[in-house]
C-alpha positions as CSV (number, residue, x, y, z in Angstrom):
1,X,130.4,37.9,201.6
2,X,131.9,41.6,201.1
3,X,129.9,43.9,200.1
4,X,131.2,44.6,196.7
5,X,130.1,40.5,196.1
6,X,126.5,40.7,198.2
7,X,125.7,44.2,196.2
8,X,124.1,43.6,192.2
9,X,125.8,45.9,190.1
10,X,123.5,49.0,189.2
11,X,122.8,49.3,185.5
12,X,124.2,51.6,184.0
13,X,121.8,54.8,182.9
14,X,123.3,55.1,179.4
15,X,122.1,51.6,179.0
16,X,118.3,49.9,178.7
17,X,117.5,47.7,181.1
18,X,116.9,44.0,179.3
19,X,113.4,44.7,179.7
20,X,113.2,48.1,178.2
21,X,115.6,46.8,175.2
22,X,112.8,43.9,174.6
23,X,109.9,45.9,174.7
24,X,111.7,49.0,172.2
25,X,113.0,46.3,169.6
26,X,109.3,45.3,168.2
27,X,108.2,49.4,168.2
28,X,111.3,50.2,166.2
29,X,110.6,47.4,163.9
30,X,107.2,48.2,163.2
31,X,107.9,52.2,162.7
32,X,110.2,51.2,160.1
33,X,107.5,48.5,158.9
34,X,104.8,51.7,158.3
35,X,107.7,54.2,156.6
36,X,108.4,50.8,154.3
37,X,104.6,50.4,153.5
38,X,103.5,54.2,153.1
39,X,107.0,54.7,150.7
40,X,105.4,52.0,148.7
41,X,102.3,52.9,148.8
42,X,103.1,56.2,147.6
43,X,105.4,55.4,145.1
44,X,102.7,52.5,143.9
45,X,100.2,55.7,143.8
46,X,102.4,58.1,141.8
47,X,103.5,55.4,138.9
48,X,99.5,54.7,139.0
49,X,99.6,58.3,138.4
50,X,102.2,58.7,135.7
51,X,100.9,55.9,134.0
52,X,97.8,57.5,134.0
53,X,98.8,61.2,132.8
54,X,101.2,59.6,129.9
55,X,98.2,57.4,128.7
56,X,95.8,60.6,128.8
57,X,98.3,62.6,127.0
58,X,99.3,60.1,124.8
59,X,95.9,60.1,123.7
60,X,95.3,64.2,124.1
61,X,98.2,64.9,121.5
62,X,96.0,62.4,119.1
63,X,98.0,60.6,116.4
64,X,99.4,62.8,113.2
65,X,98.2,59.8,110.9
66,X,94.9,60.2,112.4
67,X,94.4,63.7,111.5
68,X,95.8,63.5,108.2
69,X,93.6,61.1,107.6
70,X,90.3,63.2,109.0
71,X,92.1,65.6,106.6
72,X,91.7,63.8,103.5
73,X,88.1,63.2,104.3
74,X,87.2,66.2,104.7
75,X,86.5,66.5,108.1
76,X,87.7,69.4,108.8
77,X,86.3,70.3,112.6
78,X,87.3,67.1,114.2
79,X,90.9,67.8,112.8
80,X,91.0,71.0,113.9
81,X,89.7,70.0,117.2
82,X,92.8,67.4,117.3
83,X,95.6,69.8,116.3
84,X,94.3,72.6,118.7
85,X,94.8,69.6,122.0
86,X,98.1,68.9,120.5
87,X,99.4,71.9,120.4
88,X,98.1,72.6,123.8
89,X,100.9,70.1,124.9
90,X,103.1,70.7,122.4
91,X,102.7,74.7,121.4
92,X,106.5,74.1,119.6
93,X,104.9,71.5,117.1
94,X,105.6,73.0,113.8
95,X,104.1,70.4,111.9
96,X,100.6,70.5,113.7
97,X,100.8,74.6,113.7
98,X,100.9,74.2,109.6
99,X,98.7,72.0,109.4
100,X,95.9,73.7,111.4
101,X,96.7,77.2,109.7
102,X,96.0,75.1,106.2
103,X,93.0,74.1,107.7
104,X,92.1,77.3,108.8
105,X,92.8,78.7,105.2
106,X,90.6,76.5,103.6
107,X,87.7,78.4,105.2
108,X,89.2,81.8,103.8
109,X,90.1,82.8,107.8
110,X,93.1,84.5,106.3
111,X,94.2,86.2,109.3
112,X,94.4,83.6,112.2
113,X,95.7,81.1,109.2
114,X,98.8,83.5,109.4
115,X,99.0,83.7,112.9
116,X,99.4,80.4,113.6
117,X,102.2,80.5,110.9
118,X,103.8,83.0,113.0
119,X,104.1,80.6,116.4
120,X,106.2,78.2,114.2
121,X,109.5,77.9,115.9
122,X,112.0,79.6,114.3
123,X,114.4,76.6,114.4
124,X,111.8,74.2,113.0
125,X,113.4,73.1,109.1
126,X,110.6,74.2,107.3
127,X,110.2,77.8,109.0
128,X,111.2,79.5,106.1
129,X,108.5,78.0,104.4
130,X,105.8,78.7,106.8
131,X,107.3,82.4,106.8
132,X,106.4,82.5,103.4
133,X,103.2,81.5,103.3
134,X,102.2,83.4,106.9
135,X,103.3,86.7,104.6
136,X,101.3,85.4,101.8
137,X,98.6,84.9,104.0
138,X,99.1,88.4,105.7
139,X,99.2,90.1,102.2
140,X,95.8,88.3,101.2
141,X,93.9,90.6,104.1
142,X,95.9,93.7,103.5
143,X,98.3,93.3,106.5
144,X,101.5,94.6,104.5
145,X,103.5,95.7,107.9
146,X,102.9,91.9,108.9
147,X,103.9,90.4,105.3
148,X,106.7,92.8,104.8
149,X,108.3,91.4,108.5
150,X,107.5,87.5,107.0
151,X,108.6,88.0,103.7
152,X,112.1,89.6,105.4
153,X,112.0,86.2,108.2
154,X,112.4,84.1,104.8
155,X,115.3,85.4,102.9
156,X,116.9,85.9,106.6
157,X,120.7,84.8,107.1
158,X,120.2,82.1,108.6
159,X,123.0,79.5,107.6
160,X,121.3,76.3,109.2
161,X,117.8,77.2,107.9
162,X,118.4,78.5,104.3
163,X,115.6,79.5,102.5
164,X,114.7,77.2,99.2
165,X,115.6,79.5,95.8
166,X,112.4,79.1,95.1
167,X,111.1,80.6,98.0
168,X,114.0,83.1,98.4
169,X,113.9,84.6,94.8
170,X,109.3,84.8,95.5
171,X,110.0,86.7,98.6
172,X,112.3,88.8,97.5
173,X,110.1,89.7,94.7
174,X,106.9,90.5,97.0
175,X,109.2,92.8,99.1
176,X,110.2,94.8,96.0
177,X,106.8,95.1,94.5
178,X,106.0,96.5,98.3
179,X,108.9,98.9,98.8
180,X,108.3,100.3,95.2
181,X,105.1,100.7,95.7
182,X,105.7,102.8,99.4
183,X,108.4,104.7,97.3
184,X,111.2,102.4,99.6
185,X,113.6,102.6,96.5
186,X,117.0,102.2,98.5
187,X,115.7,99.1,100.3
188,X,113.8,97.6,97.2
189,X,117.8,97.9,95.7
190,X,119.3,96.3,99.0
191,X,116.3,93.4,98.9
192,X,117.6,93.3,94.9
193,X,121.5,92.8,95.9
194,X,120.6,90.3,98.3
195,X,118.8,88.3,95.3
196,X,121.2,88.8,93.3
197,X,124.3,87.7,95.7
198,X,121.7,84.3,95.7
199,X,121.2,83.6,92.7
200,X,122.0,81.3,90.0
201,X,124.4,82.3,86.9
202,X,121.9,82.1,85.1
203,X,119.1,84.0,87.2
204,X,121.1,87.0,87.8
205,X,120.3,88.8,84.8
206,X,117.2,88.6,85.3
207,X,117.7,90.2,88.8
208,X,119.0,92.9,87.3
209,X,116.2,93.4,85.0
210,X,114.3,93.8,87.9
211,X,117.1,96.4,89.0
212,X,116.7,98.6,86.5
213,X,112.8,97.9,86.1
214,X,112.6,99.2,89.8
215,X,114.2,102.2,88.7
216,X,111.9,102.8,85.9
217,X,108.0,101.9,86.7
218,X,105.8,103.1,89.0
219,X,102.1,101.9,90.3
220,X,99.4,104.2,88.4
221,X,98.5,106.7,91.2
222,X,94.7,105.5,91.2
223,X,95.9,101.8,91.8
224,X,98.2,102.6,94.6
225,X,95.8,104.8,96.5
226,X,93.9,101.7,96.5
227,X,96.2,99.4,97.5
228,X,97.6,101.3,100.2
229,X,93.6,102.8,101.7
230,X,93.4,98.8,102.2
231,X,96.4,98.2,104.2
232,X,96.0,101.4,106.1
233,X,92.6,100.3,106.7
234,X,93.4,96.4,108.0
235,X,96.6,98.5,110.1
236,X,96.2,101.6,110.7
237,X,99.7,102.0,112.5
238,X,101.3,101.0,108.7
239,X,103.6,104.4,109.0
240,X,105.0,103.5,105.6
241,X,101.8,103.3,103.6
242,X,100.3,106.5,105.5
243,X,103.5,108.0,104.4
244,X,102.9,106.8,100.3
245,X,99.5,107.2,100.7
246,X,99.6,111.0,101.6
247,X,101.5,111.3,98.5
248,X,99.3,109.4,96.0
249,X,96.4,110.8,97.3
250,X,98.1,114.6,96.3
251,X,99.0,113.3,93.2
252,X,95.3,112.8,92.4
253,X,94.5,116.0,93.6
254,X,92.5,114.7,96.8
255,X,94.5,117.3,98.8
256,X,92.3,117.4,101.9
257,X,93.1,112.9,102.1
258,X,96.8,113.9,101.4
259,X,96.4,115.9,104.8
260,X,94.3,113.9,107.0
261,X,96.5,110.8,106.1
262,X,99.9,112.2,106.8
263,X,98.8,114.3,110.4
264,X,98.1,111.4,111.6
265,X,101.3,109.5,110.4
266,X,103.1,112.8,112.1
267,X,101.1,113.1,115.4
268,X,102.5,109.8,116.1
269,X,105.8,110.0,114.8
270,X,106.8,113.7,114.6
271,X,110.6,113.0,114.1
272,X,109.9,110.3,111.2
273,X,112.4,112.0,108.5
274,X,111.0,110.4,105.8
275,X,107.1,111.3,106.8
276,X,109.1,115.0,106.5
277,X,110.3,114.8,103.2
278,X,106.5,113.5,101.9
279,X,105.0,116.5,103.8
280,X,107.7,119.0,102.3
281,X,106.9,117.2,98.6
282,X,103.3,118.4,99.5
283,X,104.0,121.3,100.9
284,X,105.9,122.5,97.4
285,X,103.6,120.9,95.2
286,X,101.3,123.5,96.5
287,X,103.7,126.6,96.3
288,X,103.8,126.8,100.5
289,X,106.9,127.9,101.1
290,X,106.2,129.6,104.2
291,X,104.8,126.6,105.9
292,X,107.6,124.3,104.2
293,X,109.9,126.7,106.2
294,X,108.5,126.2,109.1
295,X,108.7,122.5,109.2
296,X,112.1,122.7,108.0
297,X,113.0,125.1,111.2
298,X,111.3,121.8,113.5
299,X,113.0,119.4,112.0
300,X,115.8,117.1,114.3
301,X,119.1,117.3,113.7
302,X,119.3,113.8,111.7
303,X,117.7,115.9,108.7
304,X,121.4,117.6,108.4
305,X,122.1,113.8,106.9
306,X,119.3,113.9,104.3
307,X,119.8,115.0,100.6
308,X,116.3,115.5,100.3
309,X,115.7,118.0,103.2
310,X,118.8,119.8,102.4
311,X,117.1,119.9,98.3
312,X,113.8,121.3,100.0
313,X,116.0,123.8,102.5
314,X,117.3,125.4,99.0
315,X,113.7,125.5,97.7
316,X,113.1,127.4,100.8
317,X,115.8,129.7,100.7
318,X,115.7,130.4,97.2
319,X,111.6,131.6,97.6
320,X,113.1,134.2,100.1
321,X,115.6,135.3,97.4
322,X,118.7,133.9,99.4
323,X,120.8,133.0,96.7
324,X,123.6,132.3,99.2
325,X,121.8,130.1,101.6
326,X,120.5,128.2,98.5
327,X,123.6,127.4,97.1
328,X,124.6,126.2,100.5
329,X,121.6,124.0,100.5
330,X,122.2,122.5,96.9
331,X,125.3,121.8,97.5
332,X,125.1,119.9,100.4
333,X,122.0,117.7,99.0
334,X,124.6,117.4,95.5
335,X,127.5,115.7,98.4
336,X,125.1,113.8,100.1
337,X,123.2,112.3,96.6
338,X,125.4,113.1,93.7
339,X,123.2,112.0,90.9
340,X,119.7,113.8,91.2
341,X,119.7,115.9,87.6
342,X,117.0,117.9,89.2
343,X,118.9,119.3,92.1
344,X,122.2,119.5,90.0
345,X,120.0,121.8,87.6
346,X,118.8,124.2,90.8
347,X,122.4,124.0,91.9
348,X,123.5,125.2,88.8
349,X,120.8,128.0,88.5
350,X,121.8,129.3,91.4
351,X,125.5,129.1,91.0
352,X,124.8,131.1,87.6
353,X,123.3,134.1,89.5
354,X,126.0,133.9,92.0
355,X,128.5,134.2,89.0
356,X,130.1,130.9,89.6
357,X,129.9,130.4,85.7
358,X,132.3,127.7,85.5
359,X,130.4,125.8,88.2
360,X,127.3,126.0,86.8
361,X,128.1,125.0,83.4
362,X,129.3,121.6,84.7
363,X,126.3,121.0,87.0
364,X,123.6,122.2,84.0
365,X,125.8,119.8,81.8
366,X,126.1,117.1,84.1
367,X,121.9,117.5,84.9
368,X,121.3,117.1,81.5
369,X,123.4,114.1,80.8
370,X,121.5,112.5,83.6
371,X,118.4,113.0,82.2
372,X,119.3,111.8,78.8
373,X,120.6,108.5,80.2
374,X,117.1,107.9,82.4
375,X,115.4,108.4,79.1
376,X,117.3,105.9,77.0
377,X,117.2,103.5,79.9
378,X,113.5,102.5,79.0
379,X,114.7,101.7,75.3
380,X,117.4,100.0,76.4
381,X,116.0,97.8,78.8
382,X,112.9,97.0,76.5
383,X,116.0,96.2,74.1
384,X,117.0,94.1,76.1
385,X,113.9,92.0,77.2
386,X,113.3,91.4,73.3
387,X,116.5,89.5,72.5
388,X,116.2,87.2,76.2
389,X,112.6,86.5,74.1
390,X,114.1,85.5,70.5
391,X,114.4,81.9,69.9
392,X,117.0,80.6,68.6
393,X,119.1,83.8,70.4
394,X,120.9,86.1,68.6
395,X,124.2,86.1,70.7
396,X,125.4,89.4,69.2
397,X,122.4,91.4,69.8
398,X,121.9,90.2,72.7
399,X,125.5,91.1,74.0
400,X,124.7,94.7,72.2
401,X,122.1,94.8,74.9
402,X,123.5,94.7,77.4
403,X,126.5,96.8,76.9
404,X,123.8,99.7,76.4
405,X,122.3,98.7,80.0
406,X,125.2,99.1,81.4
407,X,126.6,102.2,79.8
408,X,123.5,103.9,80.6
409,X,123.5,102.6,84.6
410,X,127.6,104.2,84.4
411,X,126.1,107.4,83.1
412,X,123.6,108.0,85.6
413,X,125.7,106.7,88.6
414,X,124.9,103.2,89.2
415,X,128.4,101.7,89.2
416,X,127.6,98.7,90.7
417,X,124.6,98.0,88.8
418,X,126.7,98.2,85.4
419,X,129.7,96.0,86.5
420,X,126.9,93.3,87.1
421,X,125.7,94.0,84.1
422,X,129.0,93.9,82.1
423,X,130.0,90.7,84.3
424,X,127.3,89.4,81.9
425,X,129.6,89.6,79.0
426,X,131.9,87.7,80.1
427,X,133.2,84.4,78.3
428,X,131.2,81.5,79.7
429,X,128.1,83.2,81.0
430,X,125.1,81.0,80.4
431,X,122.9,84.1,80.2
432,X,119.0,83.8,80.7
């Protein structure tokens, strides 16, 4: 036999042997055998698991029928023990966030009852409805900065969550009553368009009753100081009724209050313009002109914008018997506000010592015609509220009306307010 037929061919080293190959096969089976049973072990453990945690939840977030139903019994703490777990798990639940702050309402806990109206989304449907009541709720403990930035959340644009009329024409309301009372005239009159642009044919003119009314009353100065000691006292960083207060406290003559309450408004907020003009009110109620000048010589440039500052910059000047810088400082209030009679009247004083006779006759005249109208107004508003009263209406007295409103509004600058007005007249208006 050769040698290539005696010799047994050597196995190749790439290759098992047959008896390696045998014993391998079983290991490798098995390995994959424990990988099989530890995946479904594992898996088995995690679904036990999940099973588990939904059941637990399931039973944490408690069932809305459940707790309106502890609700209507009265039980009060085991709802409220309910709601506070759900919204642990569901802090976007609107429905269990009203729920709990009516709850929390019911024992007179004003403030967190507003709070938890606050942490309703702001995409939830009925948001403008918990805005409201979270202001109302604010306004109950004397949290006006808080109300005022609710009330404004429910009359927001906001063209897929309008707010009801209802709840549109009561907030709107509340934020006048506010901004008249802080002496915020131009935004009660923006808050006043905006009602006006929502309303009904037949609410507007009652919107611009309130127009005019806004122009016209005021808060009895012992009545706001009280109002606005409270809210300075539940906030004491409520800038705005610092500001008012200050003022309403000078008008009683507690002058020393007037002080105290506005340093601390300008401590904090030395550049605030309109915490400026209340201190230069003060400052010329009292006949300190030289002080009044020297706030005036502090103030930031944005005061070159203000009709007021420039009105108390001519008050300044014209103490120091500078006729010219007065004039100047008249004048430029008179461009930036047209239609104050008072500072039309200075203006015109002024102009007469300067000999600018021609001048000053139309400002005098024009001041004078100003007040005149804001005089009338009263009448003619009261007018006006006495025929929307009579029953059955007398059509043409109650047209008369309103032509006089409107007339009057011309006279003393209000364009806009008298086209609304006259709109009124038109044929077809349903009218109050």
């Amino acid at each position: 036999m050769s040698d290539r037929q005696g010799t047994r061919p050597k196995t190749p080293r790439s290759q098992p042997t047959p008896a390696v190959v045998a014993s391998t096969r079983p290991e490798r089976s098995d390995s994959r055998g424990r990988v099989l049973r530890w995946t479904v072990w594992t898996l088995s453990l995690a679904l036990v698991g999940l099973n588990a945690w939904w059941t637990w939840g399931d039973w944490s977030l408690g069932d809305m029928k459940a707790i309106d139903a502890s609700i209507a019994r009265g039980k009060l703490d085991e709802a409220e023990q309910a709601l506070r777990t759900r919204l642990r798990w569901s802090p976007s639940d609107g429905d269990a966030r009203t729920k709990l702050a009516r709850i929390l309402a019911q024992r007179g806990d004003q403030l967190d009852c507003a709070r938890e109206l606050h942490e309703v989304p702001s995409w939830w449907p009925s948001k403008s409805e918990s805005s409201f009541l979270e202001a109302q709720a604010f306004k109950r403990v004397s949290h006006a900065r808080e109300a005022e930035a609710a009330w404004l959340a429910c009359i927001a644009d906001d063209p897929l969550h309008p707010a009801p009329p209802n709840l549109f024409a009561g907030a709107a309301k509340e934020l006048v009553a506010l901004y008249v009372l802080e002496g915020r005239l131009d935004e009660a009159r923006k808050t006043l368009w905006r009602a006006y642009d929502q309303a009904t044919p037949i609410e507007r003119p009652g919107v611009l009753a309130m127009r005019v009314r806004a122009e016209l009353e005021r808060i009895a100065h012992e009545e706001a100081v009280a109002k606005l000691r409270g809210y300075i006292e539940a906030d004491p960083q409520d800038w705005d009724a610092r500001r008012a207060l200050a003022l309403e406290e000078q008008a009683i003559g507690n002058g020393e209050a007037a002080d105290r309450v506005l340093n601390d408004c300008l401590q904090s907020r030395p550049d605030d313009i309109k915490a400026r003009q209340a201190q230069l009110e003060i400052l010329q109620q009292r006949g300190n002109m030289d002080e009044a000048r020297a706030v005036i010589d502090r103030l930031p440039s944005e005061a070159d914008q203000d009709a007021k500052i420039w009105m108390y910059r001519g008050l300044v000047r014209q103490s120091e018997r500078d006729d010219p810088g007065a004039f100047e400082a008249f004048r430029r209030s008179v461009e930036l506000s047209p239609n104050e009679a008072d500072t039309l009247y200075k203006l015109g004083m002024v102009e007469q010592r300067l000999g600018k006779t021609d001048q000053a006759r139309d400002h005098i005249a024009r001041s004078r015609e100003l007040h005149q109208a804001y005089a009338n107004l009263s009448g003619a508003y009261q007018a006006f509220l006495d025929q929307t009263r009579k029953e059955p209406r007398d059509e043409a007295g109650y047209r008369e009306s309103i032509e006089k409103v409107a007339s009057l509004c011309q006279t003393l600058g209000w364009q806009r307010v008298a086209d609304a007005w006259r709109l009124e007249l038109a044929p077809g208006r349903p009218g109050p």
